[in-house]
C-alpha positions in Angstrom: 0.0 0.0 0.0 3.0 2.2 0.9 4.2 2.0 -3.1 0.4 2.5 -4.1 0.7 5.4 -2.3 3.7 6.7 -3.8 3.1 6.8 -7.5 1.7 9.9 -7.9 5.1 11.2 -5.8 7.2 9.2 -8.7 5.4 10.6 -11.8 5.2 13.5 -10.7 9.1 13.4 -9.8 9.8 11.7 -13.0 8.0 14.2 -14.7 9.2 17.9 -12.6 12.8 16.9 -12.1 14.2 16.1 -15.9 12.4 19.8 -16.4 14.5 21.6 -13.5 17.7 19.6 -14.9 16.8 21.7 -18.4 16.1 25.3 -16.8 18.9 24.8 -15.2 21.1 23.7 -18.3 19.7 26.7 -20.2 21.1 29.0 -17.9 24.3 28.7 -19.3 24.3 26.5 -22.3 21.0 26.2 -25.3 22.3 25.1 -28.8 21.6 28.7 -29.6 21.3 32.2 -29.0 17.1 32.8 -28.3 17.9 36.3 -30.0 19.4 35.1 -33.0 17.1 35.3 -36.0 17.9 33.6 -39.5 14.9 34.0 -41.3 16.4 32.4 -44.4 16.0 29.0 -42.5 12.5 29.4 -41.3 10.3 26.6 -41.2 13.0 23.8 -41.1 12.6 20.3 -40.2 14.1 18.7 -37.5 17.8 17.9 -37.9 21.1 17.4 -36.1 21.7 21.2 -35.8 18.1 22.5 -35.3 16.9 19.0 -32.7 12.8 20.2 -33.3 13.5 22.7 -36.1 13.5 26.6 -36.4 10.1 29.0 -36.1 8.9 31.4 -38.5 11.8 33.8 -37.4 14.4 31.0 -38.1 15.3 30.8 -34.0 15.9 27.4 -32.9 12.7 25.9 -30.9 14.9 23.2 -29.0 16.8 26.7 -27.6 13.3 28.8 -27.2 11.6 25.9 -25.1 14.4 25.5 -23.1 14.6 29.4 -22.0 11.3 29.4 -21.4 11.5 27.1 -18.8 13.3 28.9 -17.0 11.0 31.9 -17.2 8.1 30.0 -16.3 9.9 28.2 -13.5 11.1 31.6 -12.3 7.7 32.7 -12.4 6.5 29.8 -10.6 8.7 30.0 -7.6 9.2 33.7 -7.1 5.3 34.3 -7.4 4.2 30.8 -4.9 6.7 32.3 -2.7 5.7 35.9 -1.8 2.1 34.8 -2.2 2.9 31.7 0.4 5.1 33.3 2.3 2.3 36.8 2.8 -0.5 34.1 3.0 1.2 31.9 5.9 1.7 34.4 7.9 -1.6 36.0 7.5 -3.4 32.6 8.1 -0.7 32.2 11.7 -1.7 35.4 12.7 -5.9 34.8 12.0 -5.3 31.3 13.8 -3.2 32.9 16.8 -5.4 35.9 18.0 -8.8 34.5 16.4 -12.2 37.0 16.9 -12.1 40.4 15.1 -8.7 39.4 14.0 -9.6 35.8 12.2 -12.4 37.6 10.8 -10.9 40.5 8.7 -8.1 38.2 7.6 -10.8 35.8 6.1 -13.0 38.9 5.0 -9.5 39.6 3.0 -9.3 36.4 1.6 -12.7 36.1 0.3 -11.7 39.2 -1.3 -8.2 38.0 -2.9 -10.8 35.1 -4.2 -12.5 37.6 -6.0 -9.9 39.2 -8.2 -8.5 36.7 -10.8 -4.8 36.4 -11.6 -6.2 37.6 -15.1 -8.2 40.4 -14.4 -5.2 41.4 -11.5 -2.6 41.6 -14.6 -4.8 43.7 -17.0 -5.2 46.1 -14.2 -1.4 45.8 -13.4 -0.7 46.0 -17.0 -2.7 49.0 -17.8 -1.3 51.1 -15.0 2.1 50.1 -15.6 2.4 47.9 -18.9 2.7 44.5 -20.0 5.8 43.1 -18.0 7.0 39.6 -16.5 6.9 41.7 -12.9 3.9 42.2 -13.2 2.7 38.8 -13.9 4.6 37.6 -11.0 2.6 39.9 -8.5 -0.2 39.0 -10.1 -0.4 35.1 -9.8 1.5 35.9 -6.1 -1.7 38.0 -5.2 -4.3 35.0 -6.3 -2.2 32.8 -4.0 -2.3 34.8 -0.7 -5.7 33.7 0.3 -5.1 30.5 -0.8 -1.8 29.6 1.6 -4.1 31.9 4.3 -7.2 29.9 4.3 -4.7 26.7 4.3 -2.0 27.2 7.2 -4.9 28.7 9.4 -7.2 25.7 8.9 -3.9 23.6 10.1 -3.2 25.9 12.9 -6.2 25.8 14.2 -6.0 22.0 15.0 -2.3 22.3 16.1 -3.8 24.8 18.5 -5.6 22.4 20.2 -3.1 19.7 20.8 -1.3 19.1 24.1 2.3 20.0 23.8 0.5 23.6 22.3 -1.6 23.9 25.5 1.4 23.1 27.8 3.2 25.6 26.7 0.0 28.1 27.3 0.0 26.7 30.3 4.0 27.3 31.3 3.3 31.5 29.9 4.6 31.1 26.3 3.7 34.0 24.7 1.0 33.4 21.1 4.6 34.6 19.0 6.5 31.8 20.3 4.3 29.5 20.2 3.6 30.2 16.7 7.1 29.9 15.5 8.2 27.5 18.2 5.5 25.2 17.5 2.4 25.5 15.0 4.4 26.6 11.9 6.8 23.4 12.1 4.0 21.1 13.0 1.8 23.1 9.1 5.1 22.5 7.4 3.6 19.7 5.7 0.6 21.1 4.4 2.1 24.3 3.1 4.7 22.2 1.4 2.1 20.3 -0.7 -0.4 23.3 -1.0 2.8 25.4 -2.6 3.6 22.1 -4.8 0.1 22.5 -6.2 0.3 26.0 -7.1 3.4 25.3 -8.8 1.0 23.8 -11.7 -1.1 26.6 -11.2 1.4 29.8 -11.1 3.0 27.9 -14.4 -0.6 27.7 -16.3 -1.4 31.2 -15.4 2.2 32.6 -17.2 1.2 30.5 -20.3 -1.8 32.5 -19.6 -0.7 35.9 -19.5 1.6 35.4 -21.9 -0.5 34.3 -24.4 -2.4 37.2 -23.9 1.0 39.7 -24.2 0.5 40.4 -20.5 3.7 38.2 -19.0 6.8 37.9 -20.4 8.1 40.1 -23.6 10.1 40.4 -26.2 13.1 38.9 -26.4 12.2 36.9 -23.2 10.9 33.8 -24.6 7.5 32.2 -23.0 5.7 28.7 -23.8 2.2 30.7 -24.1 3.7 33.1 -26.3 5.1 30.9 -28.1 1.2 29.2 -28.3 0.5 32.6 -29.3 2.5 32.8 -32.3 1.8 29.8 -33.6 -1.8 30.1 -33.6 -1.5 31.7 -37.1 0.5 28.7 -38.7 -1.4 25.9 -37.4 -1.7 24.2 -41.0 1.6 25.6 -42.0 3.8 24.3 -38.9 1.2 22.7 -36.3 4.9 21.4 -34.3 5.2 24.9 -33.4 2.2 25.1 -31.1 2.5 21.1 -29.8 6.0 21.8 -28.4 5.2 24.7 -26.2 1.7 23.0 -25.8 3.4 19.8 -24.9 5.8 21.2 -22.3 2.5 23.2 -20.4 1.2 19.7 -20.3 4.0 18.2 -19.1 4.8 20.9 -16.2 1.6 21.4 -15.1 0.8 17.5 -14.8 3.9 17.1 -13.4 3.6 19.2 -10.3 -0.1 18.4 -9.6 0.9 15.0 -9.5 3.7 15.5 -7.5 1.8 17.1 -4.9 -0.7 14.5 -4.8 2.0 12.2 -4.1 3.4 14.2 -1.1 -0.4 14.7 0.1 -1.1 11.2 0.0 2.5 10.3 1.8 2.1 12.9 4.7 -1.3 13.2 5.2 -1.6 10.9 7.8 -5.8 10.3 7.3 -5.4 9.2 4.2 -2.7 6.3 5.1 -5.6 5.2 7.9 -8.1 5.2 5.1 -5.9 3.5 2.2 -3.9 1.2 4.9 
């Protein structure tokens, strides 16, 4: 049962770390500059010098898709971050103090719920223009209420326990007992809700990009990428299955990955499966 338990973790891994290996690769090696344009070999097939071919522009795909995954990566962590890291403590604090306090920071989240990553980045975009930046406070600001509503529904039952109420008991202040003990005992949670948004944060980029609200010119994007290839669909259909493919692939990769680490720390669920 313990393997059965664990295939989502190895898919997901099998699928989320061959991906980091690339980014990380393309940070200081692709087969080619992303810049450089040869428009006299546009359109070519797949060979030993261009691995999936060149795009309309003549750039090398193998070389764009492997940029972009750092972008989208980038994205990914630096928005699930500051949105985790705002939300957690928001949620710590609403647990901690509870009454008025629990209230307005839910109040606040039922707002965040109500202003999409999308609709966020056209307001973002239009006050200040189309940027990665901005796509990264975007997604961060959807994910705020999500982490808050999460680490204080976990707090709340670490609250309760009796190492938490001993250490009421001996005068530990609500600070330290926050940091001491409830955020190391929601690590888990937080861990798997962030692996989650991972899939999310990188769908949303594709998103916004698509649309010309994330990433820009010369910055190359997978949902730009979808973007320009909309146009040549009959002409080059490869050019929109790569980017399309590698979406697929990240996105499916992290959600099952943290399925995997929900279903091998969530202690219920091994009760209910064992």
């Amino acid at each position: 049962m313990r393997a059965h338990r664990a295939i989502n973790l190895w898919l997901g891994a099998a699928l989320v770390l061959p991906m980091i290996a690339i980014a990380a690769i393309s940070l200081i090696w692709t087969p080619y500059d992303v810049t450089l344009l040869d428009v006299g070999n546009k359109f070519a097939p797949p060979s030993p010098s261009h691995w999936l071919g060149t795009d309309q522009l003549g750039r090398d795909v193998a070389s764009l898709l492997m940029s972009a995954s750092v972008n989208s990566l980038t994205v990914a962590f630096v928005a699930v971050g500051m949105g985790g890291s705002l939300g957690v403590m928001l949620g710590l604090l609403a647990s901690a103090f509870g009454g008025w306090v629990e209230t307005l920071v839910m109040r606040l989240a039922d707002l965040g719920f109500a202003f999409p990553a999308l609709l966020f980045a056209i307001m973002l975009a239009t006050a200040f223009g189309p940027s990665l930046s901005n796509a990264i406070l975007a997604i961060a600001f959807i994910n705020i209420p999500v982490f808050a509503r999460v680490a204080r529904g976990a707090a709340n039952q670490v609250w309760t326990r009796d190492f938490v109420l001993a250490g009421q008991a001996a005068g530990l202040g609500r600070a330290r007992l926050t940091f001491d003990h409830i955020l190391p005992n929601i690590a888990a949670p937080i861990i798997v809700q962030a692996t989650i948004e991972f899939a999310v944060a990188i769908l949303a980029e594709a998103a916004l990009s698509y649309l010309g609200l994330g990433a820009q010119p010369p910055l190359p994007s997978w949902g730009r990428m979808l973007s320009e290839a909309q146009t040549l669909m009959y002409l080059a259909p490869e050019l929109a299955i790569y980017p399309g493919l590698c979406i697929i692939i990240a996105v499916l990769g992290f959600g099952l990955l943290g399925d995997g680490l929900r279903d091998v720390t969530d202690p219920r669920l091994k009760q209910v499966r064992a």
